[in-house]
KEMI-9162 format. One line per field, with one value per residue (C-alpha): y, x, z. Coordinates in pm, 1 decimal. Example, Ala and Ser with C-alpha at 12.3 -4.5 7.8 and 13.67 -1.06 7.14 Angstrom:
# residues 2
y <- -450.0; -106.0
x <- 1230.0; 1367.0
z <- 780.0; 714.0
This chain:
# residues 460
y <- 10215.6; 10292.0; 10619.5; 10644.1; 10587.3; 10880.2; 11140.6; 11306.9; 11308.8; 11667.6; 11803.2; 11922.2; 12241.3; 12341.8; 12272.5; 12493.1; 12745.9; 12779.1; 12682.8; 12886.7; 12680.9; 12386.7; 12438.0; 12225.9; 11952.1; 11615.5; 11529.3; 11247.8; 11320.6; 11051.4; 11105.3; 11012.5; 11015.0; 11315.9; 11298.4; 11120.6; 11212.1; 10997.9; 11117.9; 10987.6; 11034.1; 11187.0; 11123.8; 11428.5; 11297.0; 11541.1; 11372.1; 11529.4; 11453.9; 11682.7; 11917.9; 12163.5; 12273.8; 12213.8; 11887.2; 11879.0; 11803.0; 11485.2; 11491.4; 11118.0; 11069.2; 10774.5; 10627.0; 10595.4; 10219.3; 10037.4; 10326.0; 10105.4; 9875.4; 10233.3; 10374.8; 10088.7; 10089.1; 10462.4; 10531.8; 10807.9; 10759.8; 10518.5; 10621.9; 10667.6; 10748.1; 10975.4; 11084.9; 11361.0; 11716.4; 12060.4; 12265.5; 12558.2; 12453.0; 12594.0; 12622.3; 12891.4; 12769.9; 12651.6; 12753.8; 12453.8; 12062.8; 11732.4; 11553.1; 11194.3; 10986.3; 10684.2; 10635.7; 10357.5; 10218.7; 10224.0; 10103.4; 10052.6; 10184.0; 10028.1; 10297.4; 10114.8; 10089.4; 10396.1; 10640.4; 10982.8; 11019.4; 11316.6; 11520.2; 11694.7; 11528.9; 11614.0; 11663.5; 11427.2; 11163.6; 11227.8; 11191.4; 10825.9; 10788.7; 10958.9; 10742.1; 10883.5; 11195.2; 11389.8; 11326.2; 11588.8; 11963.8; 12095.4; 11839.1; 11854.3; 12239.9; 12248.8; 12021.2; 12262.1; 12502.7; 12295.0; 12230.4; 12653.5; 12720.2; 12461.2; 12575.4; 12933.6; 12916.1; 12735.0; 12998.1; 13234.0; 13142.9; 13073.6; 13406.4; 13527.1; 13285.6; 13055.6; 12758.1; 12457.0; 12196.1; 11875.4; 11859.2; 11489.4; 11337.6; 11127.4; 11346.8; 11366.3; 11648.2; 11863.7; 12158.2; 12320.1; 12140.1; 12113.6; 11681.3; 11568.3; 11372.5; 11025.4; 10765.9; 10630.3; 10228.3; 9866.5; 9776.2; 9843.4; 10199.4; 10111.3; 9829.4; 10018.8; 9877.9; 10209.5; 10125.1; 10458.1; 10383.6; 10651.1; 10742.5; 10920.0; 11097.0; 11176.4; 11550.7; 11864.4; 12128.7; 12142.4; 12442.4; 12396.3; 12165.2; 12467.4; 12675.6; 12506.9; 12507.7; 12898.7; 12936.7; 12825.6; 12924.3; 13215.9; 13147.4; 12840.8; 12696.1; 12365.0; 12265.6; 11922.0; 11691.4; 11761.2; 11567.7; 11670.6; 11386.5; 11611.6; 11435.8; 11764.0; 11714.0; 12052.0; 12169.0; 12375.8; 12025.0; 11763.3; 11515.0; 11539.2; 11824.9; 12040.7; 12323.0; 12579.0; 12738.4; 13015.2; 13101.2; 13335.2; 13453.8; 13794.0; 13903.2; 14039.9; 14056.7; 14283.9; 14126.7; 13841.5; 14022.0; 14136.0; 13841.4; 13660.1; 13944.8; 13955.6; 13547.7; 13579.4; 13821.0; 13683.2; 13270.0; 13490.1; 13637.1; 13369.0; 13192.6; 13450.8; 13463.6; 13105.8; 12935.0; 13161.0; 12952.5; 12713.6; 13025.7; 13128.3; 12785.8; 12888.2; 13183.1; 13041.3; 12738.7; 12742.8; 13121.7; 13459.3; 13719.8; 13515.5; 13648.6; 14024.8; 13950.9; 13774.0; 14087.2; 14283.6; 14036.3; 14073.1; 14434.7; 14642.9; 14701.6; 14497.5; 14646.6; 14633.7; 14606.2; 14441.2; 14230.0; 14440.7; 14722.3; 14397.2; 14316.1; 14678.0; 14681.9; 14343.4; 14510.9; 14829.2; 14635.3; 14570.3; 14266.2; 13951.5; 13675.1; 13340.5; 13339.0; 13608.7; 13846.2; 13904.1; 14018.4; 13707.2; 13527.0; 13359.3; 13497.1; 13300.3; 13250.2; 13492.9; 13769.3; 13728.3; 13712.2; 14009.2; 14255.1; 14117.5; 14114.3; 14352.9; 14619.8; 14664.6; 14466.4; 14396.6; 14120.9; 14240.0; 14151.0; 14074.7; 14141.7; 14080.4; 13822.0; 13790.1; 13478.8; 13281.0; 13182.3; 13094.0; 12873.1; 12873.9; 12940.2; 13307.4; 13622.1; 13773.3; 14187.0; 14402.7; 14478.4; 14124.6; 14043.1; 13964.5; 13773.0; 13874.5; 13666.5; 13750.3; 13601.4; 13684.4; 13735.9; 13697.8; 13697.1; 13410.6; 13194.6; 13405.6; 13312.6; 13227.8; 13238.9; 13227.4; 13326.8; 13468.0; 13622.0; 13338.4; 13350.9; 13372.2; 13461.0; 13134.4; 13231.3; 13330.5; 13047.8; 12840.3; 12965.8; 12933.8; 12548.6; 12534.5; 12732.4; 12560.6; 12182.3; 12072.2; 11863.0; 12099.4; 11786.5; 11689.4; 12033.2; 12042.9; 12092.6; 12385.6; 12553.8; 12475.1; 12730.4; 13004.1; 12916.3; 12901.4; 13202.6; 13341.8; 13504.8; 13700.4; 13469.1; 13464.9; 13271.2; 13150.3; 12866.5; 12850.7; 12569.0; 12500.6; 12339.2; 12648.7; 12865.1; 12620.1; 12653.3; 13037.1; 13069.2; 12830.6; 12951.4; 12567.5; 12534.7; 12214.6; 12137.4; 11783.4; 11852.5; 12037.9; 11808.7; 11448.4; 11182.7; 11347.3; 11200.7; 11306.9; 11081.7; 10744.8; 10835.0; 10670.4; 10478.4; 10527.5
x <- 5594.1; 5894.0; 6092.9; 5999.0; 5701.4; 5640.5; 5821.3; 5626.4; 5806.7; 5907.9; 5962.4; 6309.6; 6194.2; 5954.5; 6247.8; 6460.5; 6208.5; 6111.3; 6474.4; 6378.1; 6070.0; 6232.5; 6566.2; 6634.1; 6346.7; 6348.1; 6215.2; 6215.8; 6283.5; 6284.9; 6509.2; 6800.7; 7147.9; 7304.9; 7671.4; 7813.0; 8185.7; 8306.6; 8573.3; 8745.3; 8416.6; 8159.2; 7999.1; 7814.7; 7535.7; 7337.1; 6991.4; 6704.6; 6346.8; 6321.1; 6068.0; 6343.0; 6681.6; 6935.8; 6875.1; 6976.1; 7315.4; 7266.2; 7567.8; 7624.1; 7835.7; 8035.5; 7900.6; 7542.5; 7503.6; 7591.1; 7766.8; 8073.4; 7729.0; 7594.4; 7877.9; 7921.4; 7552.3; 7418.5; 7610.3; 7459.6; 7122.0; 7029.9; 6716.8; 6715.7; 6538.8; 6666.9; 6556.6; 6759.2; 6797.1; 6785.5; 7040.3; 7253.0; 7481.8; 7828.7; 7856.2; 7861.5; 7525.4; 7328.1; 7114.2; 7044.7; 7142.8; 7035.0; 7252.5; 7125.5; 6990.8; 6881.7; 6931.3; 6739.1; 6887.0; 6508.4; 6648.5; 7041.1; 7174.4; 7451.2; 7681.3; 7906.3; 7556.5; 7415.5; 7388.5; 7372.3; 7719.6; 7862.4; 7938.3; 7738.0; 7511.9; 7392.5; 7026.0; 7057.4; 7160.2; 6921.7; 6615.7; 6725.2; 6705.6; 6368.2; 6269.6; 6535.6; 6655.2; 6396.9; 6650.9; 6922.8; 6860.0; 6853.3; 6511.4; 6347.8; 6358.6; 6169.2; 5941.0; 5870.6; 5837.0; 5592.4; 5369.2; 5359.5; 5304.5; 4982.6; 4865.7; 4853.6; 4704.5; 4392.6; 4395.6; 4376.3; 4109.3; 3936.8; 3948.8; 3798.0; 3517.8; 3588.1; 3465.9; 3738.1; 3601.7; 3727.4; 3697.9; 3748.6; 4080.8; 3909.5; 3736.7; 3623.2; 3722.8; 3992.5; 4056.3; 4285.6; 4230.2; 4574.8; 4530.1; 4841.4; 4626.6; 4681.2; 4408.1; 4247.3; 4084.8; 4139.3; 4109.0; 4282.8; 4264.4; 4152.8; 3880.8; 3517.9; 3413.1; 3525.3; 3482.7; 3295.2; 3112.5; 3364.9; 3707.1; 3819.0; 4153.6; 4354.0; 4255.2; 4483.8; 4288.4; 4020.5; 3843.3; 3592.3; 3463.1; 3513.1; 3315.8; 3033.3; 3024.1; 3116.1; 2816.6; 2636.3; 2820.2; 3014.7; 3378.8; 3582.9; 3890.0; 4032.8; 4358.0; 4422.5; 4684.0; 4676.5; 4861.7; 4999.2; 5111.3; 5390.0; 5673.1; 5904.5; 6235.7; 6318.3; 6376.2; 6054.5; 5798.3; 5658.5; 5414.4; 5196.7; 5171.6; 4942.4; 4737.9; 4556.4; 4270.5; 3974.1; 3666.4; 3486.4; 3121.2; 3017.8; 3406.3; 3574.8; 3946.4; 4011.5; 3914.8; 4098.4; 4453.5; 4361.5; 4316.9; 4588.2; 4853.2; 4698.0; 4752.1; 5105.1; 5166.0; 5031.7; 5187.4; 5547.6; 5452.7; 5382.6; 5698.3; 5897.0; 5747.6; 5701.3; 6041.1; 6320.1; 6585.4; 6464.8; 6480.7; 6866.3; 6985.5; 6837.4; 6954.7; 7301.5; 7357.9; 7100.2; 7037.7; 7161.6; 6947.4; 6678.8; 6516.7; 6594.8; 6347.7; 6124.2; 6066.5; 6030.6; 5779.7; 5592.6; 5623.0; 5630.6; 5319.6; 5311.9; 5318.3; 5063.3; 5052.3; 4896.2; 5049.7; 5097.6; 5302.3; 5513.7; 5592.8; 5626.3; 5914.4; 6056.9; 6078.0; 6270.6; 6495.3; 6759.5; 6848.6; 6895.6; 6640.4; 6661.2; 6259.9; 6207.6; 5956.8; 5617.1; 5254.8; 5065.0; 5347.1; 5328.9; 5606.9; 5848.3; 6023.9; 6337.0; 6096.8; 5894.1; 6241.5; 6364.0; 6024.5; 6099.4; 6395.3; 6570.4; 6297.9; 6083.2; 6286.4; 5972.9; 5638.6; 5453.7; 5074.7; 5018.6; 4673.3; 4468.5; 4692.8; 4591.3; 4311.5; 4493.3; 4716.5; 4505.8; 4257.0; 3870.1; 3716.5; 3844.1; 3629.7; 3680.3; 3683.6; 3571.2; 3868.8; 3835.1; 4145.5; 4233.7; 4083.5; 4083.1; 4369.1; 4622.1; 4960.7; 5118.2; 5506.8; 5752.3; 6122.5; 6377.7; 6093.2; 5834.7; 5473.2; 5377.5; 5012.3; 4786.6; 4380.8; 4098.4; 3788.9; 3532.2; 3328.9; 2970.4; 2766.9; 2630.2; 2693.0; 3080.4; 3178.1; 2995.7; 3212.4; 3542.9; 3455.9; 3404.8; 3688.9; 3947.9; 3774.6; 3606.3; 3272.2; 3015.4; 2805.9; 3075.1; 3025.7; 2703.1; 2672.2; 2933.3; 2712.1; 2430.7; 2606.4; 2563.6; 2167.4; 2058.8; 2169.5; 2478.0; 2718.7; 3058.7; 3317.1; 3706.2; 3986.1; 4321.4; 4529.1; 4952.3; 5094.9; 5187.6; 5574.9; 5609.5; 5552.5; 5729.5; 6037.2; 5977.4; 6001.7; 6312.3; 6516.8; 6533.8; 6682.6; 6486.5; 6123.5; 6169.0; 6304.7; 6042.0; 5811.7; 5806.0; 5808.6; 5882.1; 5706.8; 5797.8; 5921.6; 6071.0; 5998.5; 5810.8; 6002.0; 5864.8
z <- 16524.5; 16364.9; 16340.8; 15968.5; 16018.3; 16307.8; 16046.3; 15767.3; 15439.6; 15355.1; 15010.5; 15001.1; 14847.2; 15136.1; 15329.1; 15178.7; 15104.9; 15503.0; 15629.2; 15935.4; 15951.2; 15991.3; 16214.0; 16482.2; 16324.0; 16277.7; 15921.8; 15617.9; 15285.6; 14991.2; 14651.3; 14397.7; 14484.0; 14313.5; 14401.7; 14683.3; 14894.4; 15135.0; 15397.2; 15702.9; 15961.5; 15729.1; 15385.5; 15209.4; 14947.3; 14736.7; 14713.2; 14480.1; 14494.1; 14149.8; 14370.9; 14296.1; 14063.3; 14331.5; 14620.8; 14979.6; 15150.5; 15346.2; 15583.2; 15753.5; 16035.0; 16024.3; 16359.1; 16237.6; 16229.9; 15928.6; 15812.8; 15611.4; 15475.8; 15354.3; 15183.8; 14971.6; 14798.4; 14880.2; 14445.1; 14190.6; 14105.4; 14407.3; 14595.9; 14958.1; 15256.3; 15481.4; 15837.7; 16063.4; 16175.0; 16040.8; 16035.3; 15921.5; 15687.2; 15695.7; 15284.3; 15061.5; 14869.2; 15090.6; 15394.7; 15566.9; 15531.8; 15729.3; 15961.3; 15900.8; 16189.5; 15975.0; 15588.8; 15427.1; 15083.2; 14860.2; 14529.3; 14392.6; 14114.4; 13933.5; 13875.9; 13569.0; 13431.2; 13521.9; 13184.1; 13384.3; 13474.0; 13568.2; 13353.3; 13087.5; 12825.0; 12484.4; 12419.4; 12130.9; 12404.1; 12639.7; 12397.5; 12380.9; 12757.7; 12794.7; 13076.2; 13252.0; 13133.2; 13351.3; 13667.8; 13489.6; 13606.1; 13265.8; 13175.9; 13583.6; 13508.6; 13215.2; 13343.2; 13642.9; 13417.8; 13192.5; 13529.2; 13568.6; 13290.4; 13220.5; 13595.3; 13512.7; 13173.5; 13378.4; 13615.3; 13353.6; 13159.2; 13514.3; 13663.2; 13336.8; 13342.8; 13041.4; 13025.1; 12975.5; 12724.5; 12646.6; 12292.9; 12114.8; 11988.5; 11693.0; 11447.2; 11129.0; 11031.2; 10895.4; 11038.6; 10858.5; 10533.5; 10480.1; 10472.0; 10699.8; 10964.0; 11121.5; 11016.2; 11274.9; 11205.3; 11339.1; 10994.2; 10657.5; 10550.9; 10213.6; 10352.5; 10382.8; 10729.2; 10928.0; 11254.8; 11315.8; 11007.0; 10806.5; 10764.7; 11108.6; 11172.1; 11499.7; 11524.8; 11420.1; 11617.7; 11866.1; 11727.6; 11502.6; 11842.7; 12030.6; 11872.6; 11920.6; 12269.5; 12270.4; 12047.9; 12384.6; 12688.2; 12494.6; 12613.7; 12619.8; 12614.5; 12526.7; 12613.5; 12481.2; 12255.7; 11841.4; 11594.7; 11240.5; 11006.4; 10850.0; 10800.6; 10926.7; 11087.1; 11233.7; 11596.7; 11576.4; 11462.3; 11660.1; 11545.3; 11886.9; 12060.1; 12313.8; 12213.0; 12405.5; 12171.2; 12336.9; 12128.1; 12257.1; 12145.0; 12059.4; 11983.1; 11690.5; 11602.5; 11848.6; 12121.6; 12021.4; 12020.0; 12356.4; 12519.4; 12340.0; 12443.5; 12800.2; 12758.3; 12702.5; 12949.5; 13222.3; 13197.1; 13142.0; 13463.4; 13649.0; 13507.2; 13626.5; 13967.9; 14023.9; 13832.8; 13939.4; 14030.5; 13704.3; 13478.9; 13565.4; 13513.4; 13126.1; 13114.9; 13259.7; 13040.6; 12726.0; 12659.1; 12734.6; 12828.4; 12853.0; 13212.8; 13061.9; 12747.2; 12959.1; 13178.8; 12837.2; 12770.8; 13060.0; 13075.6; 12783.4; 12582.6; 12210.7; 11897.9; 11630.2; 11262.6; 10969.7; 10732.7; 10449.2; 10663.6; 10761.4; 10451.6; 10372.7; 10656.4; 10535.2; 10187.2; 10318.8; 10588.3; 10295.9; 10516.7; 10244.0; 10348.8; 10245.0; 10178.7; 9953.2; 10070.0; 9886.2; 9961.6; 9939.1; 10087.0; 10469.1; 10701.2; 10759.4; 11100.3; 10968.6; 10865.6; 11208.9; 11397.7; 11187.6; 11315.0; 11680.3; 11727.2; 11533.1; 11414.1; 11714.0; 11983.1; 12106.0; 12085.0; 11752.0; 11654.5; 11288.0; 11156.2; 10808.8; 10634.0; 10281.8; 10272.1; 10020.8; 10264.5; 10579.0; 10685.4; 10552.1; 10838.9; 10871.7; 10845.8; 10516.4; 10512.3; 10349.6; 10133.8; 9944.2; 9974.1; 10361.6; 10660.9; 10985.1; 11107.9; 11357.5; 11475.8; 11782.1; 11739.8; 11972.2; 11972.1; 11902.1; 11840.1; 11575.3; 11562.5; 11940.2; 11875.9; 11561.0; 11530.5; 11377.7; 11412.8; 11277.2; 10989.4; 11071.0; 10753.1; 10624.1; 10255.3; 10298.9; 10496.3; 10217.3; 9941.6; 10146.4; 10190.7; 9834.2; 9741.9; 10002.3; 9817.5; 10108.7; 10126.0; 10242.3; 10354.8; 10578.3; 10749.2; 10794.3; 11149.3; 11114.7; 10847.6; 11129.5; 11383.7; 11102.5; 11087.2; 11406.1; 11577.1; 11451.9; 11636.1; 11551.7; 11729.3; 11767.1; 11920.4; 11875.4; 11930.9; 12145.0; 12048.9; 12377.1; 12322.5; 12130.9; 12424.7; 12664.1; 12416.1; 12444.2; 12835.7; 12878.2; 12571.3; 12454.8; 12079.6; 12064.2; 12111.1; 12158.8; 12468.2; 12634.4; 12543.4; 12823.0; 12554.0; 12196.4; 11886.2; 11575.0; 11228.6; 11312.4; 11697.4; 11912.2; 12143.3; 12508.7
């Protein structure tokens, strides 16, 4: 049996998590060459097995066998095995390093070849090496925080006993009516032999799906990939994305902002207990103040207002907009920036938007004029989260199909949850880039996402 063999591979951040743990230890670790220095009798190599921001310090005495051999293919971005001790490390930055006993050269890497150099890259460069672009610290960060983030919304919905609900990717339906949706078919679009026997689309929203299943087991959550076809070009648009969207049964609009601020709250928590060392390098390099507003986040209690004292605000800000500012008018992300970040420096809640401007499905009130929508507003990004109580008389949600031009027939089923059994019903959907882009400060959500898509994008 071989030395390797005997060793259990070690991630490098449980080693440098319980340094004291490991002193004195033998252990194996397996990664990417970082940086490499070469002196008289020793060679220092920075490996990375991305389980954290910063790797290890390999140091390799110059009488380990085949040292010369070693030096001459251990180059950036090479992978290695490496077996040796635990110890304290001398250096400013680090607590402990491994004084190499064996190295074993897993794959070269041609470093003339090699497109991660050292030295800093563009996001615009990285997105066209996306198959390798997680190895930089700036991209393995956000993907750590990605993974926390998608952990502890499951553990929230958990502890509160929701059930999670895969909900399906084709679909017939529209769910926001707004007709930017990817045709699915084997066969010409225009041909009549639909392979499910009518047109079907790549789905925008897994509600309407959802709240079925909450009209049974009274809450759920689905936390799955959408897809717009809106041919959009901005930092803030992606043409697949991840969505998180509750329903809950027997819950009004109120209950909905509470769960969605308790939501937000909680994953910014977690982030911030779980991604430290992730988190500075954004607030270090990409944005400034960043773990300060995150706290605020995650400590301060949200405001809460409807949509006509927003736009009453807007209207007496005096600040020039580049959207002019009207009742009857959606926010924009300037106006939800303005109440955020300027106004009440804090998260804001938006209730009762006018119903000419949202979805069909939304309880109308009383007034005749608004639904009971609400949008969750944070700062530097605006609308975090956006949701509704449902509407659950059979007769209104008839008229609002009619009224928004969609085929009652087609809905059938829907209308079916307001026969048998009705129940008032809310929930809301977090785009879930959005709220990655939120907690790392990223100006870009193609780069929080692993493999963008988006218009004349879809390369890996």
């Amino acid at each position: 049996m071989t030395l390797l063999q005997k060793v259990e591979r070690i991630k490098i951040k449980r080693i440098k998590e319980c340094a004291d743990k490991f002193l004195g230890q033998e252990v194996n670790i397996k990664g990417w060459v970082r940086t490499v220095r070469k002196q008289k009798v020793l060679a220092f190599i920075e490996i990375n097995d991305g389980s954290s921001l910063s790797g290890i310090q390999v140091v390799l005495d110059s009488a380990v066998p085949d040292y010369d051999e070693l030096m001459e293919v251990i180059t950036t971005g090479a992978s290695l095995s490496v077996t040796g001790e635990v110890k304290e490390s001398p250096g400013k930055n680090q607590a402990v390093e491994i004084h190499a006993s064996k190295i074993e050269l897993i794959g070269v890497c041609d470093p003339e070849r090699y497109p991660l150099q050292k030295k800093r890259h563009s996001f615009e460069f990285l997105r066209t090496i996306a198959h390798l672009r997680p190895r930089t610290n700036t991209l393995g960060a956000v993907t750590r925080v990605r993974n926390a983030l998608a952990f502890a919304t499951h553990l929230f919905f958990q502890e509160r006993s929701f059930y999670h609900i895969h909900t399906p990717i084709i679909t017939a339906s529209d769910c926001e009516g707004a007709g930017q949706l990817f045709h699915v078919s084997t066969t010409d679009e225009n041909k009549k032999d639909h392979f499910f026997s009518r047109p079907t689309y790549l789905t925008v929203s897994g509600q309407l799906n959802g709240e079925i299943y909450a009209c049974a087991l009274s809450d759920i959550y689905t936390f799955g990939p959408t897809f717009r076809a809106e041919n959009s070009n901005t930092s803030r648009h992606l043409s697949e994305f991840w969505m998180i969207e509750p329903e809950m049964a027997f819950a009004d609009l109120s209950d909905n902002v509470n769960l969605a601020e308790a939501y937000i709250r909680y994953v910014v928590k977690y982030a911030l207990d779980h991604c430290q060392e992730d988190l500075q390098l954004f607030d270090r390099f990409v944005s400034k103040g960043l773990l300060e507003m995150l706290a605020l986040v995650a400590e301060t209690e949200y405001e809460r207002i409807t949509y006509t004292e927003a736009v009453d605000l807007l209207k007496k800000s005096k600040k020039e907009f580049e959207f002019p500012v009207e009742w009857g008018k959606d926010l924009q992300a300037e106006h939800e920036r303005y109440l955020t970040e300027e106004y009440f420096k804090k998260p804001v809640t938006v209730v009762d938007y006018p119903k000419e401007i949202k979805a069909f499905y939304m309880r109308a009130n009383d007034d005749g004029k608004t639904v009971a929508a609400m949008d969750f507003l944070v700062p530097r990004v605006g609308e975090l989260v956006g949701g509704s109580q449902r509407e659950e008389r059979l007769d209104a949600i008839e008229e609002r199909l009619v009224a928004a031009g969609l085929d009652k027939e087609q809905y059938w089923w829907y209308l079916d949850l307001r026969r048998y059994g009705s129940v008032p019903h809310s929930g809301f959907g977090v785009g879930f880039e959005r709220l990655v882009q939120f907690v790392t400060g990223m100006d870009n959500i193609r780069d929080v996402i692993p493999f963008p898509r988006y218009p004349g994008h879809a390369d890996f």
